[in-house]
Biotite code that builds the C-alpha atoms (Angstrom):
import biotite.structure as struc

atoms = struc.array([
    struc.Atom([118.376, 111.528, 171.619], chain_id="A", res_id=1, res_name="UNK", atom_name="CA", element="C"),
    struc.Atom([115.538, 110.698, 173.990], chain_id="A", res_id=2, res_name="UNK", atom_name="CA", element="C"),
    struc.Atom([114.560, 114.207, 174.449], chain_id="A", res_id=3, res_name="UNK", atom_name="CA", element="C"),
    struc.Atom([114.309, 114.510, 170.563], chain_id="A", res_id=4, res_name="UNK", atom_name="CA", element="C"),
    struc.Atom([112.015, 111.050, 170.537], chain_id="A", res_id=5, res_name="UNK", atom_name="CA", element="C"),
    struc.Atom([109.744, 112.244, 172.808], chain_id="A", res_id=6, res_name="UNK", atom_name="CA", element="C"),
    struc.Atom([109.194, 115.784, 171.088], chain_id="A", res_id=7, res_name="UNK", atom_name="CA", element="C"),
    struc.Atom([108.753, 114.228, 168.044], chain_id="A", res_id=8, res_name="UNK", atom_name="CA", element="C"),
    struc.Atom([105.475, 113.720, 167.498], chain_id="A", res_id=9, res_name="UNK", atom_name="CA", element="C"),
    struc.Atom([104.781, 117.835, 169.102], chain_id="A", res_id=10, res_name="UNK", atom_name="CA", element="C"),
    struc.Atom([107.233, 118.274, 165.853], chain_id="A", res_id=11, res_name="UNK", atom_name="CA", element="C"),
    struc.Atom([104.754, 119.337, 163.181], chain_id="A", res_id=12, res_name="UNK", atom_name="CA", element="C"),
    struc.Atom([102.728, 121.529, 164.953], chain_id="A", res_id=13, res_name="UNK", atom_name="CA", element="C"),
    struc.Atom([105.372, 124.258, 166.669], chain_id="A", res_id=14, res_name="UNK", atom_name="CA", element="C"),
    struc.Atom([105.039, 122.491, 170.287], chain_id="A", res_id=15, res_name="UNK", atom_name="CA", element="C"),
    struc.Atom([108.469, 121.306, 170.168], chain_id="A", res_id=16, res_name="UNK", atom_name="CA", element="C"),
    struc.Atom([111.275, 122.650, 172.545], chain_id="A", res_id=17, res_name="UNK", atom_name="CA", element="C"),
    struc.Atom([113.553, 122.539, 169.162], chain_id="A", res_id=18, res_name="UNK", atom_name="CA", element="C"),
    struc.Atom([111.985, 125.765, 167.884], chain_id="A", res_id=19, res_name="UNK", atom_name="CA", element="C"),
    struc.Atom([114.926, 126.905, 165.913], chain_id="A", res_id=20, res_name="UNK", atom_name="CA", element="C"),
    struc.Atom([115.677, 123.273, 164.395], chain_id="A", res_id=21, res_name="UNK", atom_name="CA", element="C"),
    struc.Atom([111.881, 122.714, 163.585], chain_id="A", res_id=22, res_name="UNK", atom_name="CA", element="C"),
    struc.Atom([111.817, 126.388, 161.390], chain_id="A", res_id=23, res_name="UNK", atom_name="CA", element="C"),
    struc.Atom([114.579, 125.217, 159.757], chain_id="A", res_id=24, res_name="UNK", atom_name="CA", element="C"),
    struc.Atom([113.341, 122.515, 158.862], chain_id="A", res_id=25, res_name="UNK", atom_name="CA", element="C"),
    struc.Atom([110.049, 123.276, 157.535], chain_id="A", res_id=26, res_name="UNK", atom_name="CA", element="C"),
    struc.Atom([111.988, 126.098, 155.727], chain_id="A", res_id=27, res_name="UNK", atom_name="CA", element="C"),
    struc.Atom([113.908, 123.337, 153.746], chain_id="A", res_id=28, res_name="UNK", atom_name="CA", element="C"),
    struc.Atom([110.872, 121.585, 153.390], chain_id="A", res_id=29, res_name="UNK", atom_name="CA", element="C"),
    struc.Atom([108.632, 123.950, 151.826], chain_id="A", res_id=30, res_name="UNK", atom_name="CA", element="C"),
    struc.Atom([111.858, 125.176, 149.970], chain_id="A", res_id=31, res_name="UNK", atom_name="CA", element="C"),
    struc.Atom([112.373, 121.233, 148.164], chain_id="A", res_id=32, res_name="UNK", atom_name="CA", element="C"),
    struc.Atom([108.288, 121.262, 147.673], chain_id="A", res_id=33, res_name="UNK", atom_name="CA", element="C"),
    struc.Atom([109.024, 124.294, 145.643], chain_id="A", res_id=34, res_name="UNK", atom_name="CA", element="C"),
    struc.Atom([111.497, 122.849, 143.409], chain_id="A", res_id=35, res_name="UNK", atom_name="CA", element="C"),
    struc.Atom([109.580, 119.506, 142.817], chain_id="A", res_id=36, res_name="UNK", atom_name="CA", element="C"),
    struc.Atom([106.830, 121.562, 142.117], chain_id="A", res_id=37, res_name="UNK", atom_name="CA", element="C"),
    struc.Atom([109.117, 123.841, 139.301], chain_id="A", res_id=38, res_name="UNK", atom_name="CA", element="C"),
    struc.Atom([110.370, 120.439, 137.992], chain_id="A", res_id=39, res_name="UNK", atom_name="CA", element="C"),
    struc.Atom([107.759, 118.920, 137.377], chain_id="A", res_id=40, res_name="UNK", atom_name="CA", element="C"),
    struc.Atom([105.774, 121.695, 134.956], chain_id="A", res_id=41, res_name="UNK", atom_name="CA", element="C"),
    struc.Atom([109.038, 122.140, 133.359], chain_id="A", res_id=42, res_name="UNK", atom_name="CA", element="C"),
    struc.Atom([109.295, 118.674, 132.611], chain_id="A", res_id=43, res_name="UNK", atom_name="CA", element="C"),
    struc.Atom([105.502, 118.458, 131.724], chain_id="A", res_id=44, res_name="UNK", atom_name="CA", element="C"),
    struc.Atom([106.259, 121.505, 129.502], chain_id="A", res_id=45, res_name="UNK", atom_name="CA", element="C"),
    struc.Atom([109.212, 120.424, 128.056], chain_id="A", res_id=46, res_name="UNK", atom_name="CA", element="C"),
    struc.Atom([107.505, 116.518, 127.151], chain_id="A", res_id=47, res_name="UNK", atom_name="CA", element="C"),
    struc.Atom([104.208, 118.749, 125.326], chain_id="A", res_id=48, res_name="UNK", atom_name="CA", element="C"),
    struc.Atom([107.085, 120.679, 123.488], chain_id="A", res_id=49, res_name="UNK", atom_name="CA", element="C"),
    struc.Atom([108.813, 117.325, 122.261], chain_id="A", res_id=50, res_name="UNK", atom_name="CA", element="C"),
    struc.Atom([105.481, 115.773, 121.503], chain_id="A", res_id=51, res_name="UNK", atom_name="CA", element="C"),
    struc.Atom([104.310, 118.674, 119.467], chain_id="A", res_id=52, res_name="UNK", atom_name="CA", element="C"),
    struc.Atom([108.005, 119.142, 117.463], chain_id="A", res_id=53, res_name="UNK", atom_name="CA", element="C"),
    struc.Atom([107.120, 115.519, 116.291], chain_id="A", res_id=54, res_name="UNK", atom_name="CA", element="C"),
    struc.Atom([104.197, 115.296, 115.424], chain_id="A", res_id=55, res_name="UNK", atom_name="CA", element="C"),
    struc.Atom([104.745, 118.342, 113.219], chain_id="A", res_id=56, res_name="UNK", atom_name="CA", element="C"),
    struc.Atom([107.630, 116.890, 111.802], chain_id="A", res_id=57, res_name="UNK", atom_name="CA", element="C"),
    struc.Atom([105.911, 113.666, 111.463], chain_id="A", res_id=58, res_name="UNK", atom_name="CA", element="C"),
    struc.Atom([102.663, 115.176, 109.869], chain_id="A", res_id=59, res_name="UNK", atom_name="CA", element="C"),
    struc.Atom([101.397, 113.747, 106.273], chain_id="A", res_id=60, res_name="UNK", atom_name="CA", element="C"),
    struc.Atom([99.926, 117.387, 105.631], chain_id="A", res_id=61, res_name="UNK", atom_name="CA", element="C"),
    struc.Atom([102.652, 120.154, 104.966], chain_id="A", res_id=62, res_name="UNK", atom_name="CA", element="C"),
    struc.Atom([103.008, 123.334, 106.700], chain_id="A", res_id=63, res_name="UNK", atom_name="CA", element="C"),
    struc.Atom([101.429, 125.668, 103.770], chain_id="A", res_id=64, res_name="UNK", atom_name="CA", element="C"),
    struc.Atom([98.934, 122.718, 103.725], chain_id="A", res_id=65, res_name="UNK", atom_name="CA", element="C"),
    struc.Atom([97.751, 122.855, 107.442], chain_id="A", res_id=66, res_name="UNK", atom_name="CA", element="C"),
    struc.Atom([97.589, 126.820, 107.267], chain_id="A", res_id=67, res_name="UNK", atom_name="CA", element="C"),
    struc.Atom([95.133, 126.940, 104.316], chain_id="A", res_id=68, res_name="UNK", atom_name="CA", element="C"),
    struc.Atom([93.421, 124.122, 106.175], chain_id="A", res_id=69, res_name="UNK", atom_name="CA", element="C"),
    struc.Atom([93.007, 126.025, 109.442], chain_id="A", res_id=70, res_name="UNK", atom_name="CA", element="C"),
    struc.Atom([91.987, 129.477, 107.514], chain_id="A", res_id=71, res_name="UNK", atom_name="CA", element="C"),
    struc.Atom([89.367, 127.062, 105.551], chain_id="A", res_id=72, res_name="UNK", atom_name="CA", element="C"),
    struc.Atom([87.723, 125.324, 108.587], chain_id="A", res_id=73, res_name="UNK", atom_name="CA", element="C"),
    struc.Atom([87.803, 129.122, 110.166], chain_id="A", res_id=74, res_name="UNK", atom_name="CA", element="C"),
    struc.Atom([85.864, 130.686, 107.414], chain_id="A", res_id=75, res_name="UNK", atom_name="CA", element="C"),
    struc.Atom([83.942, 127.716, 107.203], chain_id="A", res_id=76, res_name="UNK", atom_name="CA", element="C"),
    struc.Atom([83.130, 127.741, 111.164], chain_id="A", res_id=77, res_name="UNK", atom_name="CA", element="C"),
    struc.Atom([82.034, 131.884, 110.462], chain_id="A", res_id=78, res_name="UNK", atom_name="CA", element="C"),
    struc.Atom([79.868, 130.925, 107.340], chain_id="A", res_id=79, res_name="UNK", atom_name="CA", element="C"),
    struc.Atom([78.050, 128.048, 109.283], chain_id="A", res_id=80, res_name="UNK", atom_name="CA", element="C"),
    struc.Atom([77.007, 130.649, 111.974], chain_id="A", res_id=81, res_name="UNK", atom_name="CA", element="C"),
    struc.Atom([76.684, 133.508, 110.158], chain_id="A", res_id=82, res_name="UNK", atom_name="CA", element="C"),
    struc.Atom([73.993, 131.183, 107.777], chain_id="A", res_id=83, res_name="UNK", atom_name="CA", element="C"),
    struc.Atom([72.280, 129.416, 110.976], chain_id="A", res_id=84, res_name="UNK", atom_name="CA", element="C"),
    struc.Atom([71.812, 132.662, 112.907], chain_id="A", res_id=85, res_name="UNK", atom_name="CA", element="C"),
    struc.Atom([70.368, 133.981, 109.479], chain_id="A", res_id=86, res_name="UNK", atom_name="CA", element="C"),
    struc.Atom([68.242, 130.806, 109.013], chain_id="A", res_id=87, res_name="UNK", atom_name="CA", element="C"),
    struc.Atom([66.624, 130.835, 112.836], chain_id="A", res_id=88, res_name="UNK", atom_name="CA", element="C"),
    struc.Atom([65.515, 134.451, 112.382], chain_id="A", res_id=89, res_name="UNK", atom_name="CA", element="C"),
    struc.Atom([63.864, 133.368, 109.536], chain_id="A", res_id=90, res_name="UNK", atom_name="CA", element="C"),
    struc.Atom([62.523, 130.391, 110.586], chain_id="A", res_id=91, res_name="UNK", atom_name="CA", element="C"),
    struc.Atom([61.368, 131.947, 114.095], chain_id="A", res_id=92, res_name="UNK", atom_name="CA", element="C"),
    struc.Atom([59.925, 135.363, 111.911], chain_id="A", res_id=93, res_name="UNK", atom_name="CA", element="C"),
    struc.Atom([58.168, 132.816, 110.000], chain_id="A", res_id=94, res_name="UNK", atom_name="CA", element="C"),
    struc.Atom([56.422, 130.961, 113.108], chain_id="A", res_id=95, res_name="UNK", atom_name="CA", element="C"),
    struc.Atom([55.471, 133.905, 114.854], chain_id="A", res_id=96, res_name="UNK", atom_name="CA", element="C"),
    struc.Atom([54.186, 135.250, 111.888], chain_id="A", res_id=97, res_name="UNK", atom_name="CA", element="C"),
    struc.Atom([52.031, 132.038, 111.185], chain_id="A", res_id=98, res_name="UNK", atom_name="CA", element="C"),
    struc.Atom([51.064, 131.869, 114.617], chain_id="A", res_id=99, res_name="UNK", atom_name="CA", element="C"),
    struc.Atom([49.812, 135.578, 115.225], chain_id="A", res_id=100, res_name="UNK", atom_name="CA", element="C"),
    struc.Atom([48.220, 135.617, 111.392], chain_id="A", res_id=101, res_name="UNK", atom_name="CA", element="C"),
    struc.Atom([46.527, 131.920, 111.876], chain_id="A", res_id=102, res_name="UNK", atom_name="CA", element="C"),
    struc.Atom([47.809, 130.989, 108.675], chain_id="A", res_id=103, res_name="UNK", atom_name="CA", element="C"),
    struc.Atom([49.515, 127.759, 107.647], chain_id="A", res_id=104, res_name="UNK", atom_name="CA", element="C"),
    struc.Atom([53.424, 128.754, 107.704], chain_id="A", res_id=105, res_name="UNK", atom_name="CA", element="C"),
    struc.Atom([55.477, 128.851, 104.071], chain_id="A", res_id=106, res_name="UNK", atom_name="CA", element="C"),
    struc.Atom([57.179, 126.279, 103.085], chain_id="A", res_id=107, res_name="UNK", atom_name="CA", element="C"),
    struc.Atom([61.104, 126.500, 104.459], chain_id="A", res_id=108, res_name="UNK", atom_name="CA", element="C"),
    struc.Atom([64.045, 124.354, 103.921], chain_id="A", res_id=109, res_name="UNK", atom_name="CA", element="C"),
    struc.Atom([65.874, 123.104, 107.381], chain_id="A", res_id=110, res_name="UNK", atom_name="CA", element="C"),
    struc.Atom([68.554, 120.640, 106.949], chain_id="A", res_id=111, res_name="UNK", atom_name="CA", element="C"),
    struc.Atom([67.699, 117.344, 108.250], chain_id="A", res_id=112, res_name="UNK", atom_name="CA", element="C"),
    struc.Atom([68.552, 116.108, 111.918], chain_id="A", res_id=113, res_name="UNK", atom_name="CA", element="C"),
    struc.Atom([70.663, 113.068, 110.234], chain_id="A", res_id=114, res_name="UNK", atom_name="CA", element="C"),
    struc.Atom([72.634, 115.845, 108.198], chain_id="A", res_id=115, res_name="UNK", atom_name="CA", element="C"),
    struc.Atom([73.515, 117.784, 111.502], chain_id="A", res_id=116, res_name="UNK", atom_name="CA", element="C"),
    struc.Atom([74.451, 115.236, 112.666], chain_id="A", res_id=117, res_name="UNK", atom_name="CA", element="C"),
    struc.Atom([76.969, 114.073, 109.966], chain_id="A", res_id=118, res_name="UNK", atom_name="CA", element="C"),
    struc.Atom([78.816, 117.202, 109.917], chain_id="A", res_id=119, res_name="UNK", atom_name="CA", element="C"),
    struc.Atom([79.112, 117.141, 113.296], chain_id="A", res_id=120, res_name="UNK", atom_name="CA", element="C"),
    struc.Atom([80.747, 114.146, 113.246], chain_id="A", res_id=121, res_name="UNK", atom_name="CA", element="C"),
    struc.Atom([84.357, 113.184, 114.629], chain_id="A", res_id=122, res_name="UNK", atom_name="CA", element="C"),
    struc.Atom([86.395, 114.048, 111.366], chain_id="A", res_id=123, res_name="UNK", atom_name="CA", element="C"),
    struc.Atom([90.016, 111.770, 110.871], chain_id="A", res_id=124, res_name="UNK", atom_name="CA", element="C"),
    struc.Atom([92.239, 113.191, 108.227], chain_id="A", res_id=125, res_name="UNK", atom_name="CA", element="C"),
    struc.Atom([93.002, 110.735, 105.319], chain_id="A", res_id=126, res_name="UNK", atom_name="CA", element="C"),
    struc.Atom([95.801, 111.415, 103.226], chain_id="A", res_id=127, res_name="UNK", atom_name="CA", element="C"),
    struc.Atom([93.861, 109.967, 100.272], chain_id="A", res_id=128, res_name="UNK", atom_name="CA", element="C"),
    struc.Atom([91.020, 111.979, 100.191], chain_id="A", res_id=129, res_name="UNK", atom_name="CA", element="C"),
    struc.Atom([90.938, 115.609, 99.590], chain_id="A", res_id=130, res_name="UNK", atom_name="CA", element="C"),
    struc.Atom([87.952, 116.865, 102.227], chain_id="A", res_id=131, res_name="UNK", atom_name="CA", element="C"),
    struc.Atom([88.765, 119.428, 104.948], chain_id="A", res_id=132, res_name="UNK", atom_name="CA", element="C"),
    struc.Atom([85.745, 119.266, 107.314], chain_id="A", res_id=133, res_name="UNK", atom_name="CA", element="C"),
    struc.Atom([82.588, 116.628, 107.955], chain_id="A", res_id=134, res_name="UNK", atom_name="CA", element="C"),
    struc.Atom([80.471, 119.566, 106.142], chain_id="A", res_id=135, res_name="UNK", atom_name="CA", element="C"),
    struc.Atom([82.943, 119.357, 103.275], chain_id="A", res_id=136, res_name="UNK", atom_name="CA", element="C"),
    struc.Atom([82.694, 115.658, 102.882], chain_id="A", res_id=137, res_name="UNK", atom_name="CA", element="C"),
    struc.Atom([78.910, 115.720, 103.449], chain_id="A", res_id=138, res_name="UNK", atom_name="CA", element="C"),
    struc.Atom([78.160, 118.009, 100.444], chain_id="A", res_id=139, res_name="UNK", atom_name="CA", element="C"),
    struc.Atom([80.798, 116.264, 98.118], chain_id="A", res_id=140, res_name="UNK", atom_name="CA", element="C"),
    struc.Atom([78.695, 112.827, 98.859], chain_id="A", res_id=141, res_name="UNK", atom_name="CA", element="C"),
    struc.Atom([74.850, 114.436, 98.828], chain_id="A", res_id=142, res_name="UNK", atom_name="CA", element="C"),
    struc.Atom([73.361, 110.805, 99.429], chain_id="A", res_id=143, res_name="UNK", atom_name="CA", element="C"),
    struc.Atom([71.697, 111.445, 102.715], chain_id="A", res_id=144, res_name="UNK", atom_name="CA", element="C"),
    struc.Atom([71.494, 107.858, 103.967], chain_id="A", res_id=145, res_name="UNK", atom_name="CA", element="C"),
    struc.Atom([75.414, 107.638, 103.655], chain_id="A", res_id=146, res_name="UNK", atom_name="CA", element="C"),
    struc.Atom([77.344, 108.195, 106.736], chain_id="A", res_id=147, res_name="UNK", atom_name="CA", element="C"),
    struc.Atom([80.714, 109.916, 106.879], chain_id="A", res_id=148, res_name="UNK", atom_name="CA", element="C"),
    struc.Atom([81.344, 108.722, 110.217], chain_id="A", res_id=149, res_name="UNK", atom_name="CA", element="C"),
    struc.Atom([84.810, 107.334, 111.120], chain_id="A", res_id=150, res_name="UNK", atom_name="CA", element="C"),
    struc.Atom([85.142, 103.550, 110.316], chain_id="A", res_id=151, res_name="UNK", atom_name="CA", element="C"),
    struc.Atom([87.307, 102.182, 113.088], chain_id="A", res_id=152, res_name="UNK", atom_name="CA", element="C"),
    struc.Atom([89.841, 103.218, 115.449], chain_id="A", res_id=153, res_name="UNK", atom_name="CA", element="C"),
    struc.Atom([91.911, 106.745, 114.350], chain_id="A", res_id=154, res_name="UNK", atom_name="CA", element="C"),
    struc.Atom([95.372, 105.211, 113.951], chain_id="A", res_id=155, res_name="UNK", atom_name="CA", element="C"),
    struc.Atom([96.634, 107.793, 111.082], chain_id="A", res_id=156, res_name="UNK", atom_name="CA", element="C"),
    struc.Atom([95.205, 110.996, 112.500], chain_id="A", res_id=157, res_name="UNK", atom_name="CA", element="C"),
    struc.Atom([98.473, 112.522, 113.482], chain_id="A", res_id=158, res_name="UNK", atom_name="CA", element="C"),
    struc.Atom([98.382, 114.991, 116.891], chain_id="A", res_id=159, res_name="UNK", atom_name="CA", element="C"),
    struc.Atom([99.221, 118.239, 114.626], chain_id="A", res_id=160, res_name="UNK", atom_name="CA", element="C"),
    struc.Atom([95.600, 118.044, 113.691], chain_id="A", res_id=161, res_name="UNK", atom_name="CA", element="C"),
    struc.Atom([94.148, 118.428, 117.393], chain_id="A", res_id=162, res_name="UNK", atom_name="CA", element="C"),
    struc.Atom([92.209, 121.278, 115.957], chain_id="A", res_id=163, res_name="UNK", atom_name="CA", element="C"),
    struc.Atom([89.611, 119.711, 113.597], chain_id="A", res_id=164, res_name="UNK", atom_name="CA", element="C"),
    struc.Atom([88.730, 117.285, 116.293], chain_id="A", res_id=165, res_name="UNK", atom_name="CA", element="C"),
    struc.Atom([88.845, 120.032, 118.888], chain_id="A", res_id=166, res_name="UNK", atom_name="CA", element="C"),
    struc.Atom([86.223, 122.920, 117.035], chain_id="A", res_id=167, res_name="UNK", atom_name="CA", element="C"),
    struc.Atom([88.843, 125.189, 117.456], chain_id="A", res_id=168, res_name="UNK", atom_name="CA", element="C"),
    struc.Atom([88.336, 128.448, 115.475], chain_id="A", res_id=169, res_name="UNK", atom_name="CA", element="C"),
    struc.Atom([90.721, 130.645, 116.211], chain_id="A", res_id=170, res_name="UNK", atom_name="CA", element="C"),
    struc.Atom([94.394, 129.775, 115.483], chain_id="A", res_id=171, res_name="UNK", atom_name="CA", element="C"),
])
């Protein structure tokens, strides 16, 4: 017992006498690390799983509901950058042209920064209103001094909608 005392501090490093014991037991160590390790993703796995199955089943927007509202905010992510990489070829065709000419540019349309700035917005789904994006809300109220910001904490946004508030295209 005092032999095993003495060499215990040499233990960690391989100086011990106890060769054979101290393999073993950093075997059995690295083998429990291993399982606590495997535990807990299953576990953290399993909990994102659960979480997930109820807020789905829990969700104020049905399943045929969600879908067409996934495809919409999709298609409407791929029309807004279709239209703005259209719209800044334009816009930078027209200043190079009025630069190298020395001509006063044409008049051109740009949405205002307060706009961009409303549909970019955090969005909150509200079961009594029927808008599926900031942009969607923005063009149904045109009055540009109105904000479509959230009012409030999100208590009713339920977790099956992560994707609107995450910009996630592609489902």
């Amino acid at each position: 017992m005092d032999k095993c005392r003495q060499e215990l501090h040499t233990f960690p490093c391989g100086g011990s006498s106890l060769s054979k014991v101290t393999d073993s037991v950093l075997a059995n160590i690295r083998a429990e690390s291993q399982i606590i390790g495997w535990v807990l993703i299953a576990s953290i796995v399993l909990c994102n799983l659960a979480l997930m199955c109820f807020a789905r089943c829990h969700s104020p927007v049905s399943f045929h509901h969600l879908n067409f509202w996934q495809m919409y905010r999709k298609q409407e992510s791929n029309l807004l950058e279709s239209y703005s990489a259209q719209h800044a070829k334009e816009l930078a065709d027209r200043n190079v042209k009025s630069f190298f000419q020395q001509q006063p540019p044409d008049n051109m349309v740009t949405p205002p920064s307060k706009a961009w700035q409303n549909i970019s917005s955090f969005y909150r789904f509200r079961p009594n209103e029927h808008f599926y994006s900031p942009m969607h809300e923005y063009v149904e109220h045109p009055d540009p001094r109105a904000s479509i910001r959230s009012h409030g904490p999100c208590l009713d946004n339920p977790l099956v909608l992560g994707f609107v508030d995450q910009g996630v295209t592609g489902m």
